[in-house]
C-alpha positions as CSV (number, residue, x, y, z in Angstrom):
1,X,34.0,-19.4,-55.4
2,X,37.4,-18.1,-55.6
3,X,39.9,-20.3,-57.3
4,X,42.6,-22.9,-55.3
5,X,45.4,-21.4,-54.8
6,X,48.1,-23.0,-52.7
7,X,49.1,-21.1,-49.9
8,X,52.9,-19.9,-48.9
9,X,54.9,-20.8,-46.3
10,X,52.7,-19.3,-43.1
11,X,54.6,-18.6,-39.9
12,X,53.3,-20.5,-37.4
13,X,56.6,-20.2,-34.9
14,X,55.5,-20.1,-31.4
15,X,59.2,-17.9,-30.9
16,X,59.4,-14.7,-30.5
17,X,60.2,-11.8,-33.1
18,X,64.3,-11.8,-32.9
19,X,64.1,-8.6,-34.1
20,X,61.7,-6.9,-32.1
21,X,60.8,-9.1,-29.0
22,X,56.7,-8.3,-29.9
23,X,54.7,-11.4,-29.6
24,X,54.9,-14.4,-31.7
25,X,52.4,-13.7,-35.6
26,X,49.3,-15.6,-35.9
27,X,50.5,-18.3,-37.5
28,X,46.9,-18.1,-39.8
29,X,49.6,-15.4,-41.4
30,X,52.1,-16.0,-44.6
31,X,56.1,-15.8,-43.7
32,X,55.8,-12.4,-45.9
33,X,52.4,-10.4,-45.4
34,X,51.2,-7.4,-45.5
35,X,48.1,-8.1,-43.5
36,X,50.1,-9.7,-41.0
37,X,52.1,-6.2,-40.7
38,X,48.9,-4.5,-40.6
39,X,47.7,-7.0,-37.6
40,X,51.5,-6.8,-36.0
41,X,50.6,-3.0,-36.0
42,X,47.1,-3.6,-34.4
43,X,48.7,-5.4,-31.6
44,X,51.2,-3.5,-30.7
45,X,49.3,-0.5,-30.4
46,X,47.0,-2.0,-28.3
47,X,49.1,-4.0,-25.9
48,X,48.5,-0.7,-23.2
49,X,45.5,-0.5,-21.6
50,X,45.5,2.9,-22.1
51,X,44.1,1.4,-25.9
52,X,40.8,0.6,-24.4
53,X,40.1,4.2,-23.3
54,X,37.6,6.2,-25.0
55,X,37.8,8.5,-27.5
56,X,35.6,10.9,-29.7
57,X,34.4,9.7,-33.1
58,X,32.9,12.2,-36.0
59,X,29.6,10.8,-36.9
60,X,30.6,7.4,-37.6
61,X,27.9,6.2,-39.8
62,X,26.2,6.7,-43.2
63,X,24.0,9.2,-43.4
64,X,21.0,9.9,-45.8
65,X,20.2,13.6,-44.7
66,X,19.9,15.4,-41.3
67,X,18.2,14.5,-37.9
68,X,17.9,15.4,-34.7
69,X,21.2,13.6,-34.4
70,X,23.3,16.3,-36.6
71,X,21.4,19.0,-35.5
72,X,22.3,18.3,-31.4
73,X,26.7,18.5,-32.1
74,X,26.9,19.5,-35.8
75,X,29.4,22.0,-34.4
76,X,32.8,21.2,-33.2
77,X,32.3,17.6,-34.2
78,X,35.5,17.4,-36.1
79,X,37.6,19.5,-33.6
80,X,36.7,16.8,-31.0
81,X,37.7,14.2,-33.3
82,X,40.2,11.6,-31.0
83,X,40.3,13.6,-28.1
84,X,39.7,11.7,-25.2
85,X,36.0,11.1,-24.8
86,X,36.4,11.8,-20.6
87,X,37.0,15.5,-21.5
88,X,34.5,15.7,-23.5
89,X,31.1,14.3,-22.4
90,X,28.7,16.4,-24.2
91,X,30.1,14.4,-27.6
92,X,27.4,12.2,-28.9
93,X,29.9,9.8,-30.6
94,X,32.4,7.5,-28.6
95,X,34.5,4.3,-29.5
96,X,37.8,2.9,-28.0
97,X,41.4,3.7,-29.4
98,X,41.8,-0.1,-30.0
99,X,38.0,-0.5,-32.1
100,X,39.3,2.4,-34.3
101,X,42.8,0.6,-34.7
102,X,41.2,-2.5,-35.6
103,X,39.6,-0.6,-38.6
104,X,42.0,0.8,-40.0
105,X,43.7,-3.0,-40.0
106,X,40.6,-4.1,-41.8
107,X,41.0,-1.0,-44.4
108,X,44.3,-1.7,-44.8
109,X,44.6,-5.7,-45.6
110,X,41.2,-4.9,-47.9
111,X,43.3,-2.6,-49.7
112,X,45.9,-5.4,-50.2
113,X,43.3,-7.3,-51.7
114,X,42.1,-5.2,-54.6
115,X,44.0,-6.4,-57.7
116,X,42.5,-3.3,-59.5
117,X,44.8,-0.9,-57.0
118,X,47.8,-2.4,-58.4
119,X,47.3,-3.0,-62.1
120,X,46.5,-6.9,-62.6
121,X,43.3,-9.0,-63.4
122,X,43.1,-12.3,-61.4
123,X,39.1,-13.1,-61.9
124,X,36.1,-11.3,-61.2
125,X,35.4,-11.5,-57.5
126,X,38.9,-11.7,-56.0
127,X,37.7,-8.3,-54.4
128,X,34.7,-9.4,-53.0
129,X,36.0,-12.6,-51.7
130,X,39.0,-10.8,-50.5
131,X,36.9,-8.5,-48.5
132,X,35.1,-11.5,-47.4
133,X,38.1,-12.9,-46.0
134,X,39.1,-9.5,-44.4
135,X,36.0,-9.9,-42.8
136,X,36.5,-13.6,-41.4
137,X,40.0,-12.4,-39.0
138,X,37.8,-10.4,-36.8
139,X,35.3,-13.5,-36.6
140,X,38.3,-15.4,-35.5
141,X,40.3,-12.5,-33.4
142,X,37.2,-12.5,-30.9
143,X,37.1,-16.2,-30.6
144,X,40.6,-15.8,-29.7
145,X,40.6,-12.6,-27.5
146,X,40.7,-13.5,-23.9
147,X,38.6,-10.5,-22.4
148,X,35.3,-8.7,-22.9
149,X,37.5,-5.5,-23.5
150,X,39.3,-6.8,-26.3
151,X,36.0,-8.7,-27.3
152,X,34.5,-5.2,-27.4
153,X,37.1,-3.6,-29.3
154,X,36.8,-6.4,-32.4
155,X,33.6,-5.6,-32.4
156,X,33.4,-1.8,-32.4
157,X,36.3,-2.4,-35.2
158,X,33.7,-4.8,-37.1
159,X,30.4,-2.7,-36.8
160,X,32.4,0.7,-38.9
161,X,33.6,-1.6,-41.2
162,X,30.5,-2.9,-41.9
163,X,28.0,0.0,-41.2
164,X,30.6,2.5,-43.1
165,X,30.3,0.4,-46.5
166,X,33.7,-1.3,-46.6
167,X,32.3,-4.7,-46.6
168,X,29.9,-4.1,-49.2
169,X,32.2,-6.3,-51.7
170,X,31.5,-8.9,-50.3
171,X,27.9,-9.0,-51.1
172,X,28.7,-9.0,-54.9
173,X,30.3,-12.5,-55.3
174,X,28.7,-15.5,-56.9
175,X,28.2,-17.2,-53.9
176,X,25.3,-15.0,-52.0
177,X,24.4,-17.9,-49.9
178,X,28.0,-18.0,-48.6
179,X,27.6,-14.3,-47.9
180,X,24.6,-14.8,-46.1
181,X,25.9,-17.6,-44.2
182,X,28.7,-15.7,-42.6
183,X,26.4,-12.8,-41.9
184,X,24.7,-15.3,-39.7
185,X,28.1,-16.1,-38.1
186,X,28.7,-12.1,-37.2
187,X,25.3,-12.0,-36.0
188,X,25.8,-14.6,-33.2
189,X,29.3,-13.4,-32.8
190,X,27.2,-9.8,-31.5
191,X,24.7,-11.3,-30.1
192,X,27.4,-13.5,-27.7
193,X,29.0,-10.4,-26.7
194,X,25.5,-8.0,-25.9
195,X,24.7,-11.3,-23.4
196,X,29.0,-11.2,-22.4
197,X,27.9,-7.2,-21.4
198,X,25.1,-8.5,-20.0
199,X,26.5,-10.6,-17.5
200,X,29.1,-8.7,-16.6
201,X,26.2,-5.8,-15.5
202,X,27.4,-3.4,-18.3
203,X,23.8,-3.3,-20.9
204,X,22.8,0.3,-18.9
205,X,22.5,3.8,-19.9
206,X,25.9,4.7,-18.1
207,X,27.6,1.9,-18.7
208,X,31.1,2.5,-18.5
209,X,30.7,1.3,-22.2
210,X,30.4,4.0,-23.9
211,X,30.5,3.2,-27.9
212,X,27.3,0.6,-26.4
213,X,24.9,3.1,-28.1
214,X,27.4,3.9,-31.9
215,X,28.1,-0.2,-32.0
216,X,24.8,-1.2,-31.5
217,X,23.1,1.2,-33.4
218,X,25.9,0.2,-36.4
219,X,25.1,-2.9,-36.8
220,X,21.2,-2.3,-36.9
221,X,21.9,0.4,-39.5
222,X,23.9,-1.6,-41.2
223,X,21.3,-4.8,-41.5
224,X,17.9,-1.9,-42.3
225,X,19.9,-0.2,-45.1
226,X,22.5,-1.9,-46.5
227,X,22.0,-5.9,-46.8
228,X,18.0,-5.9,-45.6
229,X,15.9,-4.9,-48.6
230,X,18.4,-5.7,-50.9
231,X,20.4,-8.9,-50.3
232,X,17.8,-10.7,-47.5
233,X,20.4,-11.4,-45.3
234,X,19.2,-11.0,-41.6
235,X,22.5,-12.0,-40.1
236,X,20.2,-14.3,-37.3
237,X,17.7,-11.5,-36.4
238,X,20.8,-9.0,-34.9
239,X,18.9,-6.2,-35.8
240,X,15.7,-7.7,-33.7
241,X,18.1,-8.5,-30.6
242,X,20.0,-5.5,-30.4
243,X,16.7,-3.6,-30.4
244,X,15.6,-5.9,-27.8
245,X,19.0,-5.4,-25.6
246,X,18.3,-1.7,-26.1
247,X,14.6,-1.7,-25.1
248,X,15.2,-3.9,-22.0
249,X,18.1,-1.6,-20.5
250,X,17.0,1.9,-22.2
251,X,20.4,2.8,-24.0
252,X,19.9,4.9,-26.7
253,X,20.9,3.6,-30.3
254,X,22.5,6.5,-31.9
255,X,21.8,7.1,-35.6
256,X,18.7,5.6,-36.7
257,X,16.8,8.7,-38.3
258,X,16.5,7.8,-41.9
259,X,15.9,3.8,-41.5
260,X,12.1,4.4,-39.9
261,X,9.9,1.7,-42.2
262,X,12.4,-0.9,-41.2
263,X,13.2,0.0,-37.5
264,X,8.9,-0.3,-37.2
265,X,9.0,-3.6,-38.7
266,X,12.2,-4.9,-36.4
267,X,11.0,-3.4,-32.9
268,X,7.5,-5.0,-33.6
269,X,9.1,-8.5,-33.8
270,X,12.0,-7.8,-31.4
271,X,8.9,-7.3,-28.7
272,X,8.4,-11.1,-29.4
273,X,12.4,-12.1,-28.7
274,X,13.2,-14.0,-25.4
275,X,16.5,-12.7,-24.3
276,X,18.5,-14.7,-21.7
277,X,18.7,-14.3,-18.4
278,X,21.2,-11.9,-17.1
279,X,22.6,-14.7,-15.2
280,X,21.9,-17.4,-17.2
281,X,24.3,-20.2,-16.1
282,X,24.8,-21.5,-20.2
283,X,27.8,-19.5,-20.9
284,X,27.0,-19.5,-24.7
285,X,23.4,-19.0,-24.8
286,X,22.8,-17.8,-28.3
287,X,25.0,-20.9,-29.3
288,X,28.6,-19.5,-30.7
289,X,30.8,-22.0,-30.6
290,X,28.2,-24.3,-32.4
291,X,27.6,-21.8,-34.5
292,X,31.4,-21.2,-35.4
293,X,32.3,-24.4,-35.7
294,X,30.0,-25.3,-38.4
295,X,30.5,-22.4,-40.5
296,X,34.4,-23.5,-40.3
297,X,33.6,-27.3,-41.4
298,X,31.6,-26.1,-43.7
299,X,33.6,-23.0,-45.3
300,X,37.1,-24.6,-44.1
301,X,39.4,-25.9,-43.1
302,X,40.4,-22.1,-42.5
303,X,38.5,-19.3,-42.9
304,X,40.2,-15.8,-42.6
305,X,44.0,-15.4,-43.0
306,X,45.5,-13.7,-46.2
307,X,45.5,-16.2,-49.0
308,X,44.2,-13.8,-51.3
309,X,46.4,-10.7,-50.0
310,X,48.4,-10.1,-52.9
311,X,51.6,-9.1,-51.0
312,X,51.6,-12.8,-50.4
313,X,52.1,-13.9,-53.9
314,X,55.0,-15.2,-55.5
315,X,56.6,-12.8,-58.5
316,X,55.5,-14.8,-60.7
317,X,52.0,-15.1,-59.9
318,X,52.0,-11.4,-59.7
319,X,53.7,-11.0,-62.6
320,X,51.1,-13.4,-64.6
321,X,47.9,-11.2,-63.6
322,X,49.9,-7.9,-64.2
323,X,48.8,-6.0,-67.1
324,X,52.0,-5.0,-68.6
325,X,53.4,-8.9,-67.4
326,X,55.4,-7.0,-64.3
327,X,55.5,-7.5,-60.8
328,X,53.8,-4.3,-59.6
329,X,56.4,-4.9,-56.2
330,X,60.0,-3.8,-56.4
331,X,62.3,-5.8,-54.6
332,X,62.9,-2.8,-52.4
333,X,59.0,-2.7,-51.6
334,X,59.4,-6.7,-50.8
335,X,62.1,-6.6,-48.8
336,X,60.3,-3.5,-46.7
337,X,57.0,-5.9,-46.4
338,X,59.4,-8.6,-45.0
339,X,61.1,-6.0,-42.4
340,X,57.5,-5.0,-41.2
341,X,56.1,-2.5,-43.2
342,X,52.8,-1.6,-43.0
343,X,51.1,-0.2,-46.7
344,X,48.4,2.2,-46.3
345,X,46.0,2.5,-49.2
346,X,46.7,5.3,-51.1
């Protein structure tokens, strides 16, 4: 477990940016953050609807050698490559302007918690729990998100960082039950929204959706190859009801060459899943807010925020990890954190 540290001053004003007029920070934020700039920057770029539009997406997920999938649009890919997924239909891959903003959010605060990247030691998983609590925000951001659009979005942002290794960290620190415990949280969290789409009449082949088949297929990927055979983790059978969702509506899960011994094993037992009904009056029917609620009593009192964001950090505790004993933050870089800056990883 990472070691208690006591947390700065966070925001928590309900008032307005004087500044700037934007929207009031998460108050789960510090007073100085560079996650909460990253977040400011997610928000403000998608406060338009036109963030929830479509656009095309190079092959967004890992790949172990080439399938039918490369073969079909292995040419022009990359010149389609954020074009608006409307002019371009014959494009395989598809994800909103807002889920591709929220991963680059998730890049960036993971970035800020890497003492490696700027020259200090703290302890050996501050990394991987750092990632871990990257990983938490979004957990929280779609509790808090008041439509399935935004719920989407979190979620398309969620299944790159996962299925395009970024979360991997987390997997490496010393508490792998934890690990596995908020993979179980994620896996509700998706399974919540797939019975959200369901409802609203939007699990079909073409569903105005149309990252259904990249998102879903991401998170199967991402349980077969990356955490399955290796860690255990089965993050609540996701990989069993997304199959199922898939099977019962016929939308095509893009990607999956590669993954074949485990996909066998998952669609024999997701034949055996119940799924609820379609208009199933529970509005939580795979249990989220029980699910939620628990993992925050039992991982709490907060989960998420940016205690281990470095740019939070006094001087001095920077200054105490550094290797050669100096803040690795100028005043200048400070003071452009406090204004609103947001740092990109190198």
């Amino acid at each position: 477990m990472p070691p208690k540290r006591q947390s700065t001053d966070a925001s928590g004003s309900a008032a307005k940016n004087p500044k700037t007029g934007d929207p009031p920070r998460n108050p789960r934020w510090s007073k100085v953050s560079g996650s909460a700039n990253a977040d400011d920057g997610y928000r403000i770029k998608t406060s338009s609807l036109e963030a929830y539009e479509y656009i095309c997406l190079c092959k967004p997920l890992h790949y172990t050698g080439l399938g039918d999938d490369d073969e079909e649009d292995e040419e022009g890919e990359e010149g389609n490559a954020d074009k608006p997924s409307a002019a371009h239909p014959e494009h395989p891959w598809a994800v909103t302007m807002a889920g591709t903003q929220k991963l680059t959010a998730l890049r960036i605060m993971s970035s800020l918690r890497d003492p490696d990247g700027f020259g200090m030691h703290t302890y050996n998983d501050h990394f991987g729990y750092g990632v871990l609590e990257v990983a938490q925000n979004p957990v929280l951001d779609f509790e808090e998100a008041k439509t399935w659009k935004e719920k989407w979005s979190i979620c398309e942002g969620a299944a790159l960082f996962f299925a395009k290794g970024d979360a991997n960290p987390l997997f490496q620190v010393d508490d792998g039950e934890g690990a596995k415990t908020f993979m179980d949280v994620t896996g509700v969290m998706f399974a919540i929204m797939l019975a959200m789409l369901d409802r609203e009449g939007l699990l079909k082949p073409d569903s105005e959706v149309k990252s259904l088949g990249v998102v879903m297929a991401g998170f199967v990927r991402f349980i077969a190859h990356t955490i399955g055979p290796d860690f255990g983790i089965r993050a609540n059978n996701l990989d069993k009801t997304v199959l199922a969702y898939a099977k019962k509506y016929n939308i095509e899960l893009k990607g999956l060459f590669g993954i074949e011994k485990e996909l066998e094993t998952a669609e024999a037992e997701a034949e055996k899943l119940e799924l609820p009904a379609s208009d199933d009056k529970n509005g939580d029917p795979w249990n989220w807010k029980t699910t939620l609620a628990q993992y925050q009593k039992d991982y709490g009192p907060k989960i998420g925020g940016d205690k281990l964001d470095i740019t939070t950090w006094t001087p001095a505790e920077r200054r105490k990890a550094a290797f050669d004993k100096k803040d690795p933050f100028s005043r200048k870089m400070i003071d452009a954190i406090k204004d609103g800056m947001i740092m990109q990883p190198a």
